[in-house]
C-alpha positions as CSV (number, residue, x, y, z in Angstrom):
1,X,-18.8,125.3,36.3
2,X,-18.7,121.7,36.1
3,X,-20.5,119.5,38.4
4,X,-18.4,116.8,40.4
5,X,-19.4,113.2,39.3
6,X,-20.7,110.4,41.4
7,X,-19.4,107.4,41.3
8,X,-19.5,105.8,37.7
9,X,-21.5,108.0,36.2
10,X,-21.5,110.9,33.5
11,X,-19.9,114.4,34.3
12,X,-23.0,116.9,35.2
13,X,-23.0,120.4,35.4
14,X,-24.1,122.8,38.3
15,X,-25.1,126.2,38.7
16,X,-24.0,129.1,40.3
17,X,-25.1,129.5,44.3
18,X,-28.4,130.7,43.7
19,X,-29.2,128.4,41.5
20,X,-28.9,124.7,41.0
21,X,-29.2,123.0,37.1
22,X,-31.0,119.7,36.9
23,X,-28.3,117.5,36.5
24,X,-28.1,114.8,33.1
25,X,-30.5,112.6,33.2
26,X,-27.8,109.6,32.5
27,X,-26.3,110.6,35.8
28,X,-27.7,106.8,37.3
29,X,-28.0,105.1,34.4
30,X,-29.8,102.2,36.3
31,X,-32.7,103.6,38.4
32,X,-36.3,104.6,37.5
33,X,-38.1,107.0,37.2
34,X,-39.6,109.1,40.3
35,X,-43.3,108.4,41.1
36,X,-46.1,107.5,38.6
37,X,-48.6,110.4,38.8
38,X,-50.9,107.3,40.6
39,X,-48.4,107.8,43.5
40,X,-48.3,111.5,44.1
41,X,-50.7,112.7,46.6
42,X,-53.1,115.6,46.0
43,X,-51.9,119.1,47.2
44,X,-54.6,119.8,50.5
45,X,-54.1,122.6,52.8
46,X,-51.2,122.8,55.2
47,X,-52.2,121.6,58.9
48,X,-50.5,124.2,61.4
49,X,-51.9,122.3,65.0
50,X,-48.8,125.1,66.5
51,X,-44.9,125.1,67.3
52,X,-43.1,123.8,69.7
53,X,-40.3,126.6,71.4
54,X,-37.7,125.0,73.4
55,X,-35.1,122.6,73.6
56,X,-36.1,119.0,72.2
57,X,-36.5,116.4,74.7
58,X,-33.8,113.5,74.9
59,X,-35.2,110.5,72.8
60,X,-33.2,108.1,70.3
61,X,-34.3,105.4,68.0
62,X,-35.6,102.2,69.3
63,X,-37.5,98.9,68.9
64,X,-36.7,96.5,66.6
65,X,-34.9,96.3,63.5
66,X,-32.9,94.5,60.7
67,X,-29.5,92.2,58.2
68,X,-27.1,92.4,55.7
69,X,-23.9,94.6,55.0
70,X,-23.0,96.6,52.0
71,X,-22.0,100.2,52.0
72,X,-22.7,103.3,51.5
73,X,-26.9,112.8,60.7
74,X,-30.0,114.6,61.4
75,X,-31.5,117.4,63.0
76,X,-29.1,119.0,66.1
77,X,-30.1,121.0,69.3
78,X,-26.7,122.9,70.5
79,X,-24.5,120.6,72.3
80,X,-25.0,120.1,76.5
81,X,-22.4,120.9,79.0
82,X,-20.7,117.6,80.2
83,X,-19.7,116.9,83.8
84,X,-16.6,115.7,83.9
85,X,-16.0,111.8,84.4
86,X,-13.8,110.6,87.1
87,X,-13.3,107.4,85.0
88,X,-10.5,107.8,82.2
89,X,-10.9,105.9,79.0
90,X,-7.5,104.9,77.5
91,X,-6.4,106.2,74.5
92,X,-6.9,103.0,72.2
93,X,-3.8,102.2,69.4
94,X,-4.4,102.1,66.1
95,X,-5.7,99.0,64.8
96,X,-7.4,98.2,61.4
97,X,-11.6,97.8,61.8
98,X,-12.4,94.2,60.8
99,X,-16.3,93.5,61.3
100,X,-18.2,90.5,60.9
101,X,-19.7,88.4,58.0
102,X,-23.4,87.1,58.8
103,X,-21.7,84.6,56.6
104,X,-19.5,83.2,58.5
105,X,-21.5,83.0,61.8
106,X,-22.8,79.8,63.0
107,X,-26.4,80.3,64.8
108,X,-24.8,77.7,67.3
109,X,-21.2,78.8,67.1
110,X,-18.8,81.5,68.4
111,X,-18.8,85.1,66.3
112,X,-15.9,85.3,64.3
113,X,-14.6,88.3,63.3
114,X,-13.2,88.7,59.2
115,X,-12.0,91.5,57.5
116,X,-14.7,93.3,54.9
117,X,-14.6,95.9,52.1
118,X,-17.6,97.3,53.7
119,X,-17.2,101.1,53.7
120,X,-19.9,104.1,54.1
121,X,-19.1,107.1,51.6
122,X,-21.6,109.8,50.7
123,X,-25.0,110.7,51.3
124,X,-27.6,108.7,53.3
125,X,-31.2,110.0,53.9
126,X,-32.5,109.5,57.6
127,X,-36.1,108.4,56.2
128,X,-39.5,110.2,57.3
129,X,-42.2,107.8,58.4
130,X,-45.0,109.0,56.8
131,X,-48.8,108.9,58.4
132,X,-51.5,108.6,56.1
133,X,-55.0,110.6,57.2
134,X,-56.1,108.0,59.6
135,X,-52.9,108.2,61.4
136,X,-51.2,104.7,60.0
137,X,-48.2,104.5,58.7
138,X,-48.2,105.1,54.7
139,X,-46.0,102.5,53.6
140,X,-46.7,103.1,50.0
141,X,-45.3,107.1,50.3
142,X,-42.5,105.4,52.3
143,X,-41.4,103.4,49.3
144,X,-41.9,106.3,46.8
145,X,-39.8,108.4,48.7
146,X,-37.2,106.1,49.3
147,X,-37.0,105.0,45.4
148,X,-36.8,109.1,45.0
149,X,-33.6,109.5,47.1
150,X,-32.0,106.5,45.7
151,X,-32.9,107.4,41.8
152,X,-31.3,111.1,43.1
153,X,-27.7,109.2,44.1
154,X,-27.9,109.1,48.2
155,X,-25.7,106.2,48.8
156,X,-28.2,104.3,51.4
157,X,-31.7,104.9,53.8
158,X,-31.2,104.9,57.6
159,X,-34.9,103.7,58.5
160,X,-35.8,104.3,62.0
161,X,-33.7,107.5,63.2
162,X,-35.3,110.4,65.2
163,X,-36.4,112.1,62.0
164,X,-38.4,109.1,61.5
165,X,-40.4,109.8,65.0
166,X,-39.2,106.2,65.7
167,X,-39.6,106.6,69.3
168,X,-43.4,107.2,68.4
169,X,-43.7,104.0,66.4
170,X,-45.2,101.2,68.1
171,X,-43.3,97.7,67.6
172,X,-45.0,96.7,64.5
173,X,-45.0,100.1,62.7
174,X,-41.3,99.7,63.1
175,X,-41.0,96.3,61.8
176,X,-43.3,97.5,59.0
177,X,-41.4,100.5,57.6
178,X,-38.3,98.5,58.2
179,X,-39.7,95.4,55.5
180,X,-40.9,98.7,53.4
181,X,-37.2,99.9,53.3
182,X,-35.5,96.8,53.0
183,X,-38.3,96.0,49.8
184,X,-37.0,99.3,48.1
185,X,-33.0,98.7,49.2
186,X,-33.3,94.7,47.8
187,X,-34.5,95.7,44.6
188,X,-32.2,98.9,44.2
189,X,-29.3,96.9,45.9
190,X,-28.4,99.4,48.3
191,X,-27.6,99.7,51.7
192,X,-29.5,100.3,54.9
193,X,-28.6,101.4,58.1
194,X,-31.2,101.0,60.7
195,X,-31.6,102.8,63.8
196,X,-31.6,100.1,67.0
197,X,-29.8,102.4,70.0
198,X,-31.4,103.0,72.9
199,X,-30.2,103.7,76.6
200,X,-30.8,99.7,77.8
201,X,-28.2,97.9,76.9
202,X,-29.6,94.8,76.8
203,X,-32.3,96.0,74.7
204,X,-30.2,97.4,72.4
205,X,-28.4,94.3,72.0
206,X,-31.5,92.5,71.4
207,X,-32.5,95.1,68.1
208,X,-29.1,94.5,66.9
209,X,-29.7,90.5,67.5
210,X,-32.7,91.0,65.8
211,X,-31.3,92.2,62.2
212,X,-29.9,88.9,61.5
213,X,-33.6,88.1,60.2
214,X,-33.5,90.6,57.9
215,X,-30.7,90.1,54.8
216,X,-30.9,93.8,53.9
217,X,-29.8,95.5,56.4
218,X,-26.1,97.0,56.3
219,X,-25.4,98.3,59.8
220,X,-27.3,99.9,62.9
221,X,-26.9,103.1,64.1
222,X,-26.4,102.8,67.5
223,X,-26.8,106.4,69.9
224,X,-25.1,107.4,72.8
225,X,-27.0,106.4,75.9
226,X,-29.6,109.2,76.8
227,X,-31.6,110.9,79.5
228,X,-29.2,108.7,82.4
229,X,-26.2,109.9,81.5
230,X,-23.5,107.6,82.0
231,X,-19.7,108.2,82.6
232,X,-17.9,107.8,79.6
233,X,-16.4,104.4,80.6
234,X,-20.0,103.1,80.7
235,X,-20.5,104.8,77.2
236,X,-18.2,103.1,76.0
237,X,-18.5,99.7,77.7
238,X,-22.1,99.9,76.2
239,X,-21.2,100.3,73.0
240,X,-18.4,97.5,72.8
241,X,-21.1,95.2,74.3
242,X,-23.7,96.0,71.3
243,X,-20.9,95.5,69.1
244,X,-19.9,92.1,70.1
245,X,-23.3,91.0,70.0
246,X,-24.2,92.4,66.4
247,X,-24.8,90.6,63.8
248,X,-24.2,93.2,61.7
249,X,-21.4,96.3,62.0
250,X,-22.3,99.5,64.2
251,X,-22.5,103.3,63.6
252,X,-22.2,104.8,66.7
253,X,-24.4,108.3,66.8
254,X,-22.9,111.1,69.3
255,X,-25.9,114.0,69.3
256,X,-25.5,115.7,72.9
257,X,-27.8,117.9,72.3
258,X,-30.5,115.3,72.7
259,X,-29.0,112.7,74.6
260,X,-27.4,115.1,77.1
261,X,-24.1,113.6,77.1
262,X,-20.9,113.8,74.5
263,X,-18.7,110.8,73.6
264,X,-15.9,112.6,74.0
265,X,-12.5,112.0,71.8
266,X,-10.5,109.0,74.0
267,X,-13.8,106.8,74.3
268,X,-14.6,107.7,70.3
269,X,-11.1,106.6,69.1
270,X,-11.2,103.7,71.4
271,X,-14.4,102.6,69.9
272,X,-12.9,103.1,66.3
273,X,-10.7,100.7,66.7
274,X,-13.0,98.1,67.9
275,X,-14.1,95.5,65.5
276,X,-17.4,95.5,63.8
277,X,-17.5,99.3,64.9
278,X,-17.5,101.0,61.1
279,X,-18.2,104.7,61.5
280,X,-19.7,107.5,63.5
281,X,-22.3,110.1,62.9
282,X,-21.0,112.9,64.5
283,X,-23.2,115.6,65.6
284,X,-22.0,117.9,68.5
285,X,-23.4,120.9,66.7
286,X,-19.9,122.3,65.5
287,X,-16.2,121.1,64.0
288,X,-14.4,121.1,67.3
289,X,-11.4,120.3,68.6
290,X,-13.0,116.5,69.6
291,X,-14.2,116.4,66.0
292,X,-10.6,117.8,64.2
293,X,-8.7,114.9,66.3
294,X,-10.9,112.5,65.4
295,X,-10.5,112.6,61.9
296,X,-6.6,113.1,62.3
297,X,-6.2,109.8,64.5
298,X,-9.1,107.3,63.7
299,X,-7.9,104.6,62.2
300,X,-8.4,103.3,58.6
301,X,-11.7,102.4,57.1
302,X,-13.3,103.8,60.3
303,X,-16.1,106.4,58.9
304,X,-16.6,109.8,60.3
305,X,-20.3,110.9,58.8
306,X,-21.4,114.4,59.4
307,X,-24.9,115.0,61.3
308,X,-25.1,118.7,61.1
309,X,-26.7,119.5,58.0
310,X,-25.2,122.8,57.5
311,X,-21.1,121.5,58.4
312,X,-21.4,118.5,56.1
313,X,-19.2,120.4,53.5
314,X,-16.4,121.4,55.5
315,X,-16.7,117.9,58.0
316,X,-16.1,115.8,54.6
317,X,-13.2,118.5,52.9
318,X,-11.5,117.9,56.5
319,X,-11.8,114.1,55.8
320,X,-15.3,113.0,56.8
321,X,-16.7,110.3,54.4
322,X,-20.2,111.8,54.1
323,X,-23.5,112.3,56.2
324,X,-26.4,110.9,57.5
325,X,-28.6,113.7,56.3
326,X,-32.4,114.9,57.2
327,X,-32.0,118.0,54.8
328,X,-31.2,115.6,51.7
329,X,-34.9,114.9,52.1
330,X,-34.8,117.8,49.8
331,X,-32.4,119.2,47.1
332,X,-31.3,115.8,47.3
333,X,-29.6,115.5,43.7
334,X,-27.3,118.8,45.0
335,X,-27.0,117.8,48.6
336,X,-25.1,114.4,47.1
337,X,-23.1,116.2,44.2
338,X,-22.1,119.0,47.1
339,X,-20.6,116.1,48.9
340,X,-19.2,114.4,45.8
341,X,-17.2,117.4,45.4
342,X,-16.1,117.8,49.0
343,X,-14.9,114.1,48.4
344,X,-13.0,115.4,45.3
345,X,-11.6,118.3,46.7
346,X,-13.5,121.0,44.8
347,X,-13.3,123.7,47.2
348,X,-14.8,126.1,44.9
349,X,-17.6,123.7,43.2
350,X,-18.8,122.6,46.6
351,X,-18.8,125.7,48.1
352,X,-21.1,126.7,45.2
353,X,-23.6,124.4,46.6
354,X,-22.8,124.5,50.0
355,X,-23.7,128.5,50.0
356,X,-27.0,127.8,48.1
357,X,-27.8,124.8,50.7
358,X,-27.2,126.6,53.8
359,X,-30.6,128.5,53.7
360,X,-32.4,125.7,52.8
361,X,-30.6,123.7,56.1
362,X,-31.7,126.3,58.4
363,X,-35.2,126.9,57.2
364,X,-35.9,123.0,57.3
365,X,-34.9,123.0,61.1
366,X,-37.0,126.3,62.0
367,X,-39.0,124.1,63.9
368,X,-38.7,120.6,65.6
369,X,-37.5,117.7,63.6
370,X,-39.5,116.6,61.3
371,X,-41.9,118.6,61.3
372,X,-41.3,121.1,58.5
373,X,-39.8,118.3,56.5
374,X,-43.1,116.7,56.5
375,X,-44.9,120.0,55.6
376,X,-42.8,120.7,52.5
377,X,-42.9,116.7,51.4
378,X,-46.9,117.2,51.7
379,X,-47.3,120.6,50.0
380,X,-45.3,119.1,47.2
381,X,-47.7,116.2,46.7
382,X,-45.4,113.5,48.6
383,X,-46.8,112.5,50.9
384,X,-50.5,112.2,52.2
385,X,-50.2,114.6,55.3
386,X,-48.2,116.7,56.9
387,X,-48.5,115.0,60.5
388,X,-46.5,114.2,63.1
389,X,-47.2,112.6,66.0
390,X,-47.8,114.2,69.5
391,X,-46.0,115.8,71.5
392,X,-44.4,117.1,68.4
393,X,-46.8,119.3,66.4
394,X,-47.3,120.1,62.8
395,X,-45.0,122.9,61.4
396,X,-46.6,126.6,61.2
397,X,-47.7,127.2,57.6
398,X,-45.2,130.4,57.6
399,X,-42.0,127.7,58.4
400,X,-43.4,125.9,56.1
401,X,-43.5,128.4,52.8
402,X,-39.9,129.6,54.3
403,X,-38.7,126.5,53.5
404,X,-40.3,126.1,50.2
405,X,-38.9,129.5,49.5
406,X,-35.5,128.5,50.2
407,X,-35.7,125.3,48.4
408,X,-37.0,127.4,45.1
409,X,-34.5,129.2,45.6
410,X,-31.7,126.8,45.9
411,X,-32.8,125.4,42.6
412,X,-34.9,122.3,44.2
């Protein structure tokens, strides 16, 4: 069958679901080549310090971040009951998302707000922060993996999610793998989203604030308010407040599963047509009936990005514009031409892909987040280590070869 192209580039060919063909190597034309063999790391046994059982405890990205706008979810516990809010949130009209040009702001003067091509489309990788044996950050595996993903056609990096242990980062690892990413993104000319949210709303506005030093970064990915959860008028009264403080355009993230509350449809479409809100990653843990309206009424040029590694292909058939995706740390090159296709609206091609990915989805996530990513990216001479940092624990050694078996198996 044929393959479904990315933008600009050379028709490639796929293989059936059990399978997955290298794509052409012309398929981006303008990147490099992976790692020099001076940048791979030495296979050393696989570090199993146990597993966590359980449900994942609420935490989001935080700290500080970084600027700049061009275009372009993660890891899902199943979805919390809500209580229900006493507090309606009225059902916004539709309105067309403008957002705001750093350009055109004034350090002294009143934020204007001008309309942008800025769109996100396809697949962005939710980076690992990889720890080098003496537990620092390893800036130079950072970079290598981030050129990797890039030369393999993900559209951007979101620096500074959960998968990226950000919540275990102090303030100047963040700001380090931040300049890592935004090195890697200037020279590639690609987009970078960077995870600011936390449940303080003022400090939330001050990561955001803080991007404006930083010309690289595209937007901030901004999650629901966790572990107080707030009614949903405070939701989204938060989240309008971040965005008229931005200096750059928000994604919101809606992951009840570890923030213990849902954004539910009325707030989400209201927020969608606030300006400089672009998108949401959406990750309730299934397509529901929130989810299906939402991609019927947002407005135009309002993203919906999937979060749930193993929905991304029907979310984006159904009208989602891509994902923010922790499984596209591997079988990235299929992961992105499985989404092309969904874009296209080749059922059949994308399902290929999708039915060889699924295993590979659902192996990765065995354990905690990121853990078994980190195990695979080490056994396959990635990364340094395979660490993470407490209280998450390194994946078991059988998780670990599951998922290699699965990625083998998928072709990647």
């Amino acid at each position: 069958m044929s393959g479904c192209p990315l933008p600009g580039t050379t028709e490639v060919s796929s293989a059936p679901p059990t399978a997955a063909t290298t794509p052409a190597d012309d398929v981006h034309t303008t990147t490099r080549q992976w790692m020099s063999s001076s940048r791979r790391y030495r296979n050393a046994p696989l570090i199993a310090d146990g597993r966590i059982d359980g449900i994942v405890e609420p935490t989001a990205a935080s700290g500080v971040a970084p600027r700049r706008r061009i275009a372009g979810v993660e890891a899902t516990a199943p979805p919390m009951p809500n209580i229900p809010d006493s507090t309606p949130v009225p059902t916004p009209t539709t309105a067309l998302n403008t957002i705001r040009h750093r350009s055109d702001i004034p350090a002294e003067a009143t934020l204007r707000f001008v309309a942008t091509d800025v769109s996100l489309r396809g697949v962005y990788v939710p980076l690992i922060t990889p720890f080098a044996s003496d537990g620092s950050v390893a800036l130079d595996a950072l970079e290598g993996l981030a050129h990797t993903y890039l030369d393999a056609g993900v559209a951007g990096l979101v620096p500074l999610g959960t998968t990226g242990e950000t919540p275990l980062l102090d303030h100047d690892e963040q700001r380090a793998v931040v300049d890592a990413c935004a090195r890697v993104c200037r020279e590639r000319h690609a987009p970078m989203i960077v995870g600011v949210g936390t449940n303080n709303t003022r400090s939330t506005i001050a990561a955001t604030e803080a991007l404006a030093a930083i010309p690289e970064a595209t937007a901030a990915l901004c999650v629901v308010p966790y572990y107080l959860r707030p009614g949903q008028a405070g939701i989204v009264a938060h989240f309008e407040a971040i965005a008229a403080a931005s200096p750059v355009p928000i994604v919101l993230y809606n992951i009840p599963g570890r923030t213990g509350r849902l954004l539910e449809p009325d707030g989400l479409l209201r927020l969608a047509s606030t300006p400089n809100i672009i998108g949401v990653k959406q990750a309730v843990g299934t397509i529901d009936d929130g989810s299906l309206r939402l991609l019927a009424e947002a407005p135009p040029g309002f993203a919906v990005l999937g979060g749930d590694d193993p929905l991304m292909f029907p979310l984006v058939l159904l009208g989602g514009s891509g994902a923010i995706s922790a499984a596209a740390h591997v079988c990235t090159r299929r992961f992105v031409e499985m989404t092309e296709c969904a874009l296209a609206g080749k059922v059949d091609e994308g399902r290929a892909h999708h039915d060889a990915l699924l295993t590979v989805s659902r192996a990765c996530f065995a354990e905690p987040n990121p853990a078994v990513f980190k195990g695979v990216l080490h056994a396959q001479g990635r990364i340094p280590t395979p660490d993470v940092r407490l209280p998450l624990t390194n994946a078991s050694p059988p998780a670990v070869q599951h998922a290699l078996d699965a990625i083998d198996a998928a072709g990647g």
